[in-house]
N, C-alpha and C positions, 0 to 999 in steps of 0.2 A: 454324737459319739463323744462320749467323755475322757479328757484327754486322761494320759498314764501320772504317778504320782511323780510331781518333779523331784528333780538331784540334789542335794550340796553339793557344788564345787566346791573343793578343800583347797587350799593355799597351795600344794604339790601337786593339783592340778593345775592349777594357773602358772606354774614356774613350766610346766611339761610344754605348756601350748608352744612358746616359743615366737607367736605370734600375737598372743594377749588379746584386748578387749578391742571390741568397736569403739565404743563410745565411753568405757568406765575406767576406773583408776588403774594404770599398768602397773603401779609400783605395789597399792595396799594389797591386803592378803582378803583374800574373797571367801564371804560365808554364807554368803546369800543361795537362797534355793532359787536355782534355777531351772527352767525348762530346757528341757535336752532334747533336740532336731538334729535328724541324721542324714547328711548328706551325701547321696551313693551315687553310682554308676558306671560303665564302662571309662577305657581310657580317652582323653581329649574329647570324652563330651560335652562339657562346659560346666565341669561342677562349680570351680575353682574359681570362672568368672562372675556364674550368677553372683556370690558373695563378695566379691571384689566392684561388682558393680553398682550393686544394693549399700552394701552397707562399708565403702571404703570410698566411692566414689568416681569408682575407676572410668575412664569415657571407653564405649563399648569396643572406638578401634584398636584399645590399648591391649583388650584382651587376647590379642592374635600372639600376643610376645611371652605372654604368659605360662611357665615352665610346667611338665605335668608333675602334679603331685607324687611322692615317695612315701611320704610317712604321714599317720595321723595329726590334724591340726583340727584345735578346738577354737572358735573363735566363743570372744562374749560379746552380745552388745544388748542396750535395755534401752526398752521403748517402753509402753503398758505395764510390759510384762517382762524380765529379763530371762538373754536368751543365751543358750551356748549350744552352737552351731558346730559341729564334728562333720568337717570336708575329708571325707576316705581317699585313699589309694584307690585305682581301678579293679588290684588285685582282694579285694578286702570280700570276707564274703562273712554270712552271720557266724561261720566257726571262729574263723581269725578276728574278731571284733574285740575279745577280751572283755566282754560284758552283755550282758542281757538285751536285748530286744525290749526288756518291761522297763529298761531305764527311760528309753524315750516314748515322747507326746506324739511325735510327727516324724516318719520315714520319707523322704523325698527322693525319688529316684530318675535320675535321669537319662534318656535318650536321644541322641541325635538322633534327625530327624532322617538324614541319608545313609544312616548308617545300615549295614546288614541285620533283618529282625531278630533272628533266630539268639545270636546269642543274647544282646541284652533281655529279650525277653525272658529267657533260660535263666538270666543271673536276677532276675526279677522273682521270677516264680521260687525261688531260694529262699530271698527275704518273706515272702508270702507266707511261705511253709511253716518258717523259724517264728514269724508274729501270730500265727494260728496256735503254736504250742505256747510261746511266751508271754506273746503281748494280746489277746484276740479285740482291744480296744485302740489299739494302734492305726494313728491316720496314717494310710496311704498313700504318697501322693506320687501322680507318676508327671514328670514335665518331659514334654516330647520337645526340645531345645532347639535353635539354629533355623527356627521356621523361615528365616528370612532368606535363605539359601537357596526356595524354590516359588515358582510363582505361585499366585496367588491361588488359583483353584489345583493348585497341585499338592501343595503345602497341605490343604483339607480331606482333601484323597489317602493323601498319606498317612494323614492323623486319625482318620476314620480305621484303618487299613489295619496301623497299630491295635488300635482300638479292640479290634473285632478278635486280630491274633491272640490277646492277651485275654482277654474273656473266655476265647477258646482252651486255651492252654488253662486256665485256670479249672475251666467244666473238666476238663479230661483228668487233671489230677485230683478232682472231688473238694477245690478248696475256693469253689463261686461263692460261698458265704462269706469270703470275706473281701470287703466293699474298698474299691479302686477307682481315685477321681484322676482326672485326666485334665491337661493341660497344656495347651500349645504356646510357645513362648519363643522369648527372642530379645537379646539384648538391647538391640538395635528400636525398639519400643515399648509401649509401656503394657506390651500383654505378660513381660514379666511380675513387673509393679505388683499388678492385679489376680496374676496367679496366686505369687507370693503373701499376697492382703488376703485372700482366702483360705490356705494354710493358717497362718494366723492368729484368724476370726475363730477358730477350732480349739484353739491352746488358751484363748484367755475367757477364764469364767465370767468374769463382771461386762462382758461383751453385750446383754441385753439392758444392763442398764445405760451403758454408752452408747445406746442405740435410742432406747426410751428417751432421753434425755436430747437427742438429735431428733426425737420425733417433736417433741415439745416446742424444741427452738424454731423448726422447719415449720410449724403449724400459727406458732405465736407470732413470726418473723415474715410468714408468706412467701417463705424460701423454697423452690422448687426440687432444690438439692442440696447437700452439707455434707460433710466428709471430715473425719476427724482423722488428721493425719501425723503422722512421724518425718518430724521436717527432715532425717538427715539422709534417711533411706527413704522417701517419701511413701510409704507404704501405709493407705488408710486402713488404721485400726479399728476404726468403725464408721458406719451412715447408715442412714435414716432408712425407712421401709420401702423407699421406692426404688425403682428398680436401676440398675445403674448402668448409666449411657457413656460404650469407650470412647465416644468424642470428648463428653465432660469429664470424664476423670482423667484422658490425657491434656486436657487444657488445663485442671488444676496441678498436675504434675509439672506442666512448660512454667506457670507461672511461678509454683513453688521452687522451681529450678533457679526462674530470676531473683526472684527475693533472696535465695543463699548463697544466690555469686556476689549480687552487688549489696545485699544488706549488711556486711561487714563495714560498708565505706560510713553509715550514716550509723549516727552514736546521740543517746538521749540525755537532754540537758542535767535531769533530775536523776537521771543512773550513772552519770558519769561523776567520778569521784573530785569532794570539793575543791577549790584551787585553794593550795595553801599561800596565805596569806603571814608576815610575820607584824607580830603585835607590834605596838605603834612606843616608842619609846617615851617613855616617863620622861617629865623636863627635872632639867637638874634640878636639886635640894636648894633653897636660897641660904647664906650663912646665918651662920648662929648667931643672931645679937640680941641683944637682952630687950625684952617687951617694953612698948613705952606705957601709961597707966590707960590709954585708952584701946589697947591692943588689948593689953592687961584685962580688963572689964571685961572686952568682948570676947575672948576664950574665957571667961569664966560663966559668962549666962547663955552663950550662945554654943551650939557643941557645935553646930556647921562650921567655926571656921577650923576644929582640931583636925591635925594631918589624920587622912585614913590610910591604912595600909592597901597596898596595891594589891586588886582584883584581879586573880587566876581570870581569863577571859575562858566563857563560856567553852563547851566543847560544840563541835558542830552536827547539827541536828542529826547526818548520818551516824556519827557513834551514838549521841545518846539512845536510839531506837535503832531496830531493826533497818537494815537497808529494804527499802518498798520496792516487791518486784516491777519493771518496766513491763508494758505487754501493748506490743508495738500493732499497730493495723496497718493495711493497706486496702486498697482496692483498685479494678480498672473497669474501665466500661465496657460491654462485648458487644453494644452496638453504638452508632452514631445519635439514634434518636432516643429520646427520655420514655420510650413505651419499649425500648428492649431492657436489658437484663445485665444487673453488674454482678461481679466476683468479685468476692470481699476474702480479706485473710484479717484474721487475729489471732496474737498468741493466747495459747490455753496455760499451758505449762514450758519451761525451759526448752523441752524437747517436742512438744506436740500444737498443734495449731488447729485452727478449725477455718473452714474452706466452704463457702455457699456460695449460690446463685440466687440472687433477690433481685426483683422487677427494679427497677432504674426508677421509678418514679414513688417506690415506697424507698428506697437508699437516700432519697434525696430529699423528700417530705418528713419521713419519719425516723432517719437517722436515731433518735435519743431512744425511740421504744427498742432501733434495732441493735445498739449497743447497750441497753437495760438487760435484753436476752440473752445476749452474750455473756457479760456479767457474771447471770444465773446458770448460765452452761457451764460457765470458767469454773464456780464454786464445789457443781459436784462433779465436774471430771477428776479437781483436786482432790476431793473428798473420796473419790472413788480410789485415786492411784493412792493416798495416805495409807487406807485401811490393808488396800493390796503390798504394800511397801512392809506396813508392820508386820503381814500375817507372815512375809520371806524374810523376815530379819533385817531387811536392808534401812541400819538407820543411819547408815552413814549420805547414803544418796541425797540430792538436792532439788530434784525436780526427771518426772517423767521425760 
């Protein structure tokens, strides 16, 4: 389903938000097209957290303290793709919105999971209605929120339960033809993550070639798995065609987790700016006395011994060029013996990284072929987001 045509944010929307960007400049004036994701639902169902927790960082027990929203906030944050995130009022319905349904790519709607059905579903089938007239290419996405609240096969009862009501209500008002993904979630682990990575996956068009390009690496590299992710919401933007296993994707989450707490401590030789150093002082001038005829001679046939004027010293090689991006690795082993399987991280760009699983004894034999591939991943993810950057105007940006 292809997404709706993105926004400009204008500069008086960015002063409106009040709350400003994820990840981009709070102060400049914003002209970049962005994709606009609508975030709805009844009250104290956890709109407000999902995005505090995604994209602010919030730890999930913090969300308990968190005030219920009043008035419209837009948030911006840019990964792939940049995004601007509208967290509703409970009371918000598609008349009070003050704008089109066709503005936005992605509706996301949220439900508690123990909440009573009847009305969120009623303020569901609202938005349905309005995107039937407005938007009929509008993703729908419904997150059934706070799974963690009930146990485990109760939680699935309940989300089928959902499920069935909303389909129903849907046949009876005539509006089954328009298509509702479903989503069980929970701040508390990483089935949000993964919700939210599929949403996403939806909104950005160059999405098959950052797949393409993960299939190459996975196939060249003998990687069983690869995930190109958004370090700061950890939210993978794309991987490879195989099918995706919630233990490995929350293992690359835990470890990408580690690398953003402690990877602030460790600082690279060649990126770290150079030590200044102050010039060496010139020895004093010796006095003026008049040449004797052997001195005489030799300043006249020899120029090496005439004073030269003192040399500007070089500038250092940081200014003369470009500063060369760092792009840091890591990896850990996931088993003891050299026939299991290591996790590798490398940066791709500023904000996005790339996350495999590769046998333990090709990581350690053939290390050179498997950062050759990398490399070549790194070049057209660049290439990818360059072209994507130009097409939304955004030339002030620095890296995905």
């Amino acid at each position: 389903m292809a997404p709706s045509k993105p926004s400009i944010s204008t500069p008086h929307q960015k002063a409106a938000n009040g709350n400003g960007n994820g990840n981009g400049n709070a102060g400049a004036p914003d002209t970049v097209i962005r994709t606009k994701v609508l975030l709805t639902g009844l009250r104290r169902c956890g709109k407000t957290s999902i995005y505090e927790v995604l994209f602010n960082g919030m730890e999930p027990k913090q969300t308990f303290y968190i005030e219920t929203t009043t008035k419209l906030q837009k948030y911006h944050y840019d990964t792939v793709i940049p995004l601007e995130i509208w967290d509703c009022p409970w009371n918000t319905s598609p008349e009070t919105l003050d704008t089109s349904l066709a503005q936005f790519s992605a509706l996301i709607f949220v439900i508690d999971i123990q909440d009573t059905y009847q009305i969120p579903i009623a303020k569901l089938l609202e938005y349905v209605v309005a995107a039937a007239t407005e938007n009929p290419e509008l993703n729908i996405e419904v997150f059934v929120h706070k799974s963690e609240a009930l146990p485990e096969d109760l939680k699935y009862e309940h989300f089928r339960h959902i499920q069935t009501r909303v389909l129903e209500e849907q046949i009876d008002a005539e509006y089954d033809h328009i298509p509702l993904n479903f989503h069980l979630t929970s701040v508390f682990d990483y089935t949000l993550h993964e919700a939210f990575s599929r949403v996403l996956h939806k909104l950005i068009e160059s999405l098959p070639y950052l797949e393409e390009l993960l299939n190459v690496y996975c196939a060249n590299s003998q990687s069983s798995k690869a995930f190109l992710f958004d370090i700061n919401s950890r939210l993978y933007v794309a991987t490879d065609s195989s099918p995706v296993d919630g233990a490995t994707h929350g293992l690359c989450c835990d470890y990408l987790q580690m690398l953003n707490n402690f990877g602030s401590q460790y600082r690279s030789v060649i990126a770290s700016p150079p030590r200044c150093r102050k010039p060496p002082t010139p020895p004093a001038s010796p006095p003026n006395t008049s040449p004797t005829p052997s001195t005489k001679a030799l300043s006249t046939h020899s120029p090496i011994s005439q004073p030269q004027a003192p040399t500007t010293p070089a500038p250092p090689l940081q200014i003369r060029r470009s500063k060369e991006l760092f792009y840091p690795s890591a990896s850990t082993s996931l088993s003891a013996t050299s026939s299991g399987t290591t996790l590798t991280y490398h940066l791709v760009t500023p904000a996005l990284a790339l996350l495999s699983v590769v046998p333990t004894a090709v990581y350690e034999t053939r290390r050179g072929l498997l950062e050759y591939n990398v490399v070549y991943f790194r070049e057209g993810v660049q290439e990818i987001y360059e072209v994507e950057r130009e097409a939304r105007g955004d030339t002030a940006s620095n890296g995905a």
